[in-house]
N, C-alpha and C positions, 0 to 999 in steps of 0.2 A: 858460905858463899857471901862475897861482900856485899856489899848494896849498888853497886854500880852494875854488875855482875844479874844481881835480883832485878834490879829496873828492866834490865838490855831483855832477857827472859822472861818476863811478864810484858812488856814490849811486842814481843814476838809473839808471844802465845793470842794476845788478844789481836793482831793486825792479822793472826792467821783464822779468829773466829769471826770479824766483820763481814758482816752481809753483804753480797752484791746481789746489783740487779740481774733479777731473773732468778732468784736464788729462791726456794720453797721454805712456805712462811706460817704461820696460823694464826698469829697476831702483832702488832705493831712490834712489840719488844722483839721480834726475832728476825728485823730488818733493823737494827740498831740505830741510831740518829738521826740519820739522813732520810733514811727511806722507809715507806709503808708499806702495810699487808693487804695486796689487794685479792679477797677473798673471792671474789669472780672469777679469779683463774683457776685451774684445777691443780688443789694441793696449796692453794694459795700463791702469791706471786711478789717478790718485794719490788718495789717501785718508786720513783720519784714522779708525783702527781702532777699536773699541771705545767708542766715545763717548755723549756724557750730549744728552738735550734740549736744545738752545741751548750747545752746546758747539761746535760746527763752526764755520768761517771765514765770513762772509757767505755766501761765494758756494754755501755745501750747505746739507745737512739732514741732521740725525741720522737715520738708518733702522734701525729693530728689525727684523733678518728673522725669519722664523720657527726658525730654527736656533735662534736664541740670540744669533747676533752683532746688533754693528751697527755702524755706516759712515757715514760724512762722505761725502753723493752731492752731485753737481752739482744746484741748483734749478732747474727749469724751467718754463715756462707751457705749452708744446708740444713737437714734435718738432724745432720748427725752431731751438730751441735748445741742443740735442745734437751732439755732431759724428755725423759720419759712422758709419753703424752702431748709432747709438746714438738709444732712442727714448725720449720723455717718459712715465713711470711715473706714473698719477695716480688708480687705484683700490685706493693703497696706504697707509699711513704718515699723518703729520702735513699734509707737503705732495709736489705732482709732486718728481720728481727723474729723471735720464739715468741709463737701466742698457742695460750691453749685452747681455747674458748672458738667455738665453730665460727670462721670468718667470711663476710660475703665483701667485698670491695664494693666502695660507692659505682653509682652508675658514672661512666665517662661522659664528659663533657663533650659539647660541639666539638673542640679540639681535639679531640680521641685521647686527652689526660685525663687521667682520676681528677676528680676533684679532692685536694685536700687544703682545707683549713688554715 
């Protein structure tokens, strides 16, 4: 096989092992570059930490929790887009997203909106 042939093939093999978000993890190295292992989620969870509005990869959403942080989550429409264990969040945030982790929604404001961040 040539070398241009070997590139195109090594090329693809590794853009088909890159981690996305939401993707199950057990330590940093298996969220590759960009994103972290966040061990709170069940099975672990890769992540981009800290993040701005329209700052996450396609495949998430920026979430403001009520802590303070916020997190690159998996987009979802339902549950059935979640892996295993994991269910579609969608009285929260901007848009649905997959959390594994028992969720309670901040208390609503005067306004009758969630408060978020």
């Amino acid at each position: 096989m040539n070398r241009s042939c070997t590139a195109f093939v090594l090329t693809l093999a590794l853009a088909a092992c890159t981690a996305k978000v939401g993707d199950d993890c057990a330590s940093n190295t298996d969220c590759g570059r960009t994103l972290v292992c966040d061990l709170a989620q069940p099975e672990g969870y890769c992540t981009l930490l800290g993040c701005r509005t329209n700052e996450c990869p396609d495949e998430g959403v920026c979430v403001h929790f009520a802590d303070g942080t916020a997190a690159c989550m998996f987009r979802c429409k339902d549950d059935s887009d979640c892996r295993d264990g994991y269910t579609c969040v969608s009285n929260f945030g901007d848009a649905p997203f997959c959390n594994g982790t028992s969720y309670t929604p901040p208390p609503a404001t005067t306004s009758g909106k969630l408060h978020t961040p």
